[in-house]
C-alpha positions in Angstrom: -92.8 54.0 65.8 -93.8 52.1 62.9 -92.3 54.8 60.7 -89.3 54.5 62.7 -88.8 50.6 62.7 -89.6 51.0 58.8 -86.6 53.1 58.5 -84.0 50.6 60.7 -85.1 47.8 57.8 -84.5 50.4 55.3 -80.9 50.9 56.6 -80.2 47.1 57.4 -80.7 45.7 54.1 -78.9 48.5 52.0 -76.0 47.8 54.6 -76.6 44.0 53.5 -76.9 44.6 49.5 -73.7 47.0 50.4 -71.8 43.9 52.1 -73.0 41.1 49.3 -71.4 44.4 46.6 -68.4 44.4 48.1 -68.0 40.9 48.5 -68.8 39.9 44.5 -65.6 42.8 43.9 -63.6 41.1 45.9 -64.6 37.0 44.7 -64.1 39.1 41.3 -60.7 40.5 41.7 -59.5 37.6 43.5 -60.6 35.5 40.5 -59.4 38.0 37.8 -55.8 38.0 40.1 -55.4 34.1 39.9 -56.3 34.1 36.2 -54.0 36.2 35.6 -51.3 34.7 38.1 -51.8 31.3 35.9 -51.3 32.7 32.9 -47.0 32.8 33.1 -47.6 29.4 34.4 -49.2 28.0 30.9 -47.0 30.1 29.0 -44.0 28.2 30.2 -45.1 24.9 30.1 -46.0 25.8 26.2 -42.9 27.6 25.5 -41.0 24.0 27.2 -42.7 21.5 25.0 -42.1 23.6 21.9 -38.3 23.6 22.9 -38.4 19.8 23.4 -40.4 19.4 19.9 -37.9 21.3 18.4 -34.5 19.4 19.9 -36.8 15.9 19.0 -37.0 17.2 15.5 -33.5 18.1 15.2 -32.1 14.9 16.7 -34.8 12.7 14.5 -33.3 15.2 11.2 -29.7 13.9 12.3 -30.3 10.3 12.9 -32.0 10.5 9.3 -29.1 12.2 7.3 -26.3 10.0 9.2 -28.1 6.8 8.2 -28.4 8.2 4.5 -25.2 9.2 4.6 -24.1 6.3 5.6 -26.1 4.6 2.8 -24.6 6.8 0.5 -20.9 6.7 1.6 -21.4 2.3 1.4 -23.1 2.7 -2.3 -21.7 0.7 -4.8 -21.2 3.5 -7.7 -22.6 2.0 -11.1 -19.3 2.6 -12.7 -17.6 0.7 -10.5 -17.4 -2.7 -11.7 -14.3 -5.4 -10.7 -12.7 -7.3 -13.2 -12.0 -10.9 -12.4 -9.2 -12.8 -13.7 -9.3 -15.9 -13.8 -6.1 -18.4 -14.2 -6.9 -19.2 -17.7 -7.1 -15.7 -18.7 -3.2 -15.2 -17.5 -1.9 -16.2 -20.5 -3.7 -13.9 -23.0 -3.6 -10.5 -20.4 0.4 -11.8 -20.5 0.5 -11.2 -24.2 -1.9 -8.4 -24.7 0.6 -5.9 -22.8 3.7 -6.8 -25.0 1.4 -6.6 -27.9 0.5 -3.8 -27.0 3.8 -2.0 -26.9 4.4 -3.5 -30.3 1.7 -2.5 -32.2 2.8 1.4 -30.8 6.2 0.7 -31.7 5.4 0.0 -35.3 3.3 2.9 -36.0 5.9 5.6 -34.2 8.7 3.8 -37.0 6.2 5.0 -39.6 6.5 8.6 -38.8 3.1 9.4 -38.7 0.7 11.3 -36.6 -1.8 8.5 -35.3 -4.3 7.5 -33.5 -3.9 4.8 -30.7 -6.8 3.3 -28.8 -6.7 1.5 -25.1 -10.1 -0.2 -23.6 -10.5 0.5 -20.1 -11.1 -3.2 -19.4 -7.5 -4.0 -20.7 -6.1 -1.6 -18.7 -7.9 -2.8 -15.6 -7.0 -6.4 -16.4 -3.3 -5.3 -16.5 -3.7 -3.9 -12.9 -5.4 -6.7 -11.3 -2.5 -9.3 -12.8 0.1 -6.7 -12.5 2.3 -9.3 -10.8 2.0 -11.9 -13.3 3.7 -9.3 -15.6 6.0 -7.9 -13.7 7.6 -9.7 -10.5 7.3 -6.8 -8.1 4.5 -5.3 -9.5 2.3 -6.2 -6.3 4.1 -3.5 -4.4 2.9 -0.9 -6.7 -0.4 0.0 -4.9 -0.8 -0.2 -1.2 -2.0 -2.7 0.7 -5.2 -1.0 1.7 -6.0 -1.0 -2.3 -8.0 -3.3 -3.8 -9.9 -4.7 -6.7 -8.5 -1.7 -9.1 -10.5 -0.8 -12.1 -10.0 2.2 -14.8 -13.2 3.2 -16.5 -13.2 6.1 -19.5 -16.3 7.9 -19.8 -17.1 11.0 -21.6 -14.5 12.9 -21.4 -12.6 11.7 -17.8 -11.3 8.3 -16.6 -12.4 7.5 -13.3 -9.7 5.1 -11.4 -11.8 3.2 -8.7 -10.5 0.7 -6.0 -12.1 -0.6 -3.0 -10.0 1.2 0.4 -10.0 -0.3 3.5 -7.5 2.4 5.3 -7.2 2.6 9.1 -10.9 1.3 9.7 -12.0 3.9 6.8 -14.0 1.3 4.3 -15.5 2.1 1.0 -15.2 2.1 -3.1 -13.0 5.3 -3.7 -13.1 7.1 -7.1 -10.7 9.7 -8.6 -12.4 11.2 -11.5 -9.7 12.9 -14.3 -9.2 15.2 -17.1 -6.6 15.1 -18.9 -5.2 19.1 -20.3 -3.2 19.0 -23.5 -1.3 21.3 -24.7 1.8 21.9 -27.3 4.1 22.7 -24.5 2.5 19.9 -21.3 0.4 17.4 -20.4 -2.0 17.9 -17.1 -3.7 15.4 -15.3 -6.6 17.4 -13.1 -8.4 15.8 -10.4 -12.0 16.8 -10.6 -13.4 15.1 -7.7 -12.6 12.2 -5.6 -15.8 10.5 -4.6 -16.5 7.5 -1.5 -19.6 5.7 -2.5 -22.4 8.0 -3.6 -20.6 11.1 -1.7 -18.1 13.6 -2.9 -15.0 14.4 -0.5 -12.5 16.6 -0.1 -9.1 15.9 -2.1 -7.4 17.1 1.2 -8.4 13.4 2.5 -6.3 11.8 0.2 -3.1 13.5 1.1 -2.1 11.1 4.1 -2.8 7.7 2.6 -0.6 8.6 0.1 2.0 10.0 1.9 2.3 7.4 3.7 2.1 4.4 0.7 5.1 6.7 -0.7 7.0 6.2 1.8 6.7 2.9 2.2 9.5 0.7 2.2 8.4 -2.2 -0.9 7.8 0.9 -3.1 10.2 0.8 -5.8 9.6 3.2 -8.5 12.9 1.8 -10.6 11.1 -1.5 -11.5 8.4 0.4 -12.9 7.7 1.0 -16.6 6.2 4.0 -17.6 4.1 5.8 -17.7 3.5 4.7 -14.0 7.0 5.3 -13.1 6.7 9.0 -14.7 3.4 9.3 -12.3 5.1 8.6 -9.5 7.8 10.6 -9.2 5.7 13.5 -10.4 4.0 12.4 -7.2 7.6 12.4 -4.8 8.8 15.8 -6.5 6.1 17.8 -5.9 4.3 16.3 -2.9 0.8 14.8 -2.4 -0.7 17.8 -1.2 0.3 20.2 -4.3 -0.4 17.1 -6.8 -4.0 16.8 -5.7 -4.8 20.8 -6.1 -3.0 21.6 -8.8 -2.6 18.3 -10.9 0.5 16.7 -12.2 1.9 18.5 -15.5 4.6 16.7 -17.6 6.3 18.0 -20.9 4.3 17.4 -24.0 7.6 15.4 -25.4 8.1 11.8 -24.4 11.2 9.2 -24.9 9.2 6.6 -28.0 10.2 3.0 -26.2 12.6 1.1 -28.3 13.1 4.1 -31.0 15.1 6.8 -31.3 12.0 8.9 -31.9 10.5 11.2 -29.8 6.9 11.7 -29.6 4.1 14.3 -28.8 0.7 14.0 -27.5 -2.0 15.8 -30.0 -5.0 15.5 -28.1 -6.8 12.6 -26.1 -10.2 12.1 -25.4 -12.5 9.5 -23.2 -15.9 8.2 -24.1 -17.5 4.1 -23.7 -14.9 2.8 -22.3 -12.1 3.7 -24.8 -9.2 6.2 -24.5 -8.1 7.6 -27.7 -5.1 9.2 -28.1 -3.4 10.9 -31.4 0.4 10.6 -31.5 2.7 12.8 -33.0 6.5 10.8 -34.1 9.2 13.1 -34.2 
């Protein structure tokens, strides 16, 4: 009997430690089932905050460069600076021009090769008071052109204005190189710059287009060598003038002679333009 209840004990508690086995699989499983149930879970929430990192960066990396660029495109280039003419300069910039086509004149009649200087300050000073020399010189550059300047620096001439076209505001550049052979003459844009920035020549085309055909334009009342630039400009188009340059023949009318001249060579550097002239 003893023996018997013994063996009912026996049987009861490895039917317990059985029971308390099979239970600790299950808590296990259960547990290693929601661990692994959670773990797609974290992965997305990770996976989102990395995605909105990344579009935060990107739009923080665009705000930046547009307000640099703006910066840059509203720079003030250190070449660029306006001459001022005052009403008691009238008089001399009046005379200098004249002068100027006198003291040319003289040495062409000698017969000569020669070289002829022009500062870029002169030049810009004849611009600016362009209508004080000539009565409808204001209509030679458009309305949405102002404060002209010419600057020579090594080796290109850089004619700057500040624009104001169509709500498009800032200090414009055309940067040249002048191409001299026997046979022409080419004038080659090497980049046209807005503030600190470069762009492209093709946003140039329309402006002009439209200042050449603008009613006030009179290219008749102009002397040359303006007038000679701008129907270079008409004949071949905006467009075409921009890529490829404007090209003249290397022989030019002397004014006031019955000589004709040639171009030798030209060259740019502190604000002078030197040119070496050939009377034929």
């Amino acid at each position: 009997m003893h023996a018997t209840g013994t063996r009912i004990r026996q049987v009861y508690a490895l039917d317990t430690t059985r029971k308390k086995s099979a239970m600790t699989q299950t808590g296990l499983a259960t547990t290693r089932m929601n661990s692994t149930e959670s773990i797609p879970t974290k992965r997305k929430r990770r996976w989102g905050r990395r995605i909105l990192w990344s579009l935060f960066a990107i739009v923080m990396m665009l705000a930046i460069a547009a307000v640099v660029g703006w910066f840059a495109f509203q720079k003030i280039p250190s070449w660029y600076k306006p001459v001022r003419v005052a009403s008691g300069d009238l008089s001399r910039i009046r005379n200098s021009l004249p002068n100027t086509y006198d003291s040319l004149n003289a040495k062409i009649q000698q017969g000569e090769t020669f070289d002829f200087t022009l500062i870029d300050r002169t030049v810009s000073e004849w611009l600016v008071a362009r209508a004080e020399l000539y009565p409808d010189a204001e209509a030679w550059l458009p309305k949405w052109l102002r404060d002209p300047i010419v600057v020579f620096e090594d080796n290109k001439a850089i004619i700057g204005a500040r624009v104001d076209y169509q709500g498009w505001r800032a200090i414009v550049g055309i940067h040249l190189t002048l191409d001299i052979t026997n046979e022409s003459i080419t004038a080659r844009i090497v980049k046209v710059t807005a503030g600190a920035l470069p762009i492209p020549l093709s946003q140039l085309v329309k402006p002009i287009e439209d200042f050449l055909e603008d009613e006030d334009l009179d290219i008749e009342t102009m002397p040359d060598p303006a007038a000679l630039v701008f129907k270079e400009l008409q004949e071949v188009g905006p467009a075409k003038a921009l890529t490829n340059g404007l090209h003249w023949r290397n022989v030019f009318k002397a004014p006031n002679s019955p000589h004709v001249i040639k171009i030798r060579g030209a060259s740019t550097a502190n604000g002078e333009l030197k040119i070496r002239i050939e009377p034929r």
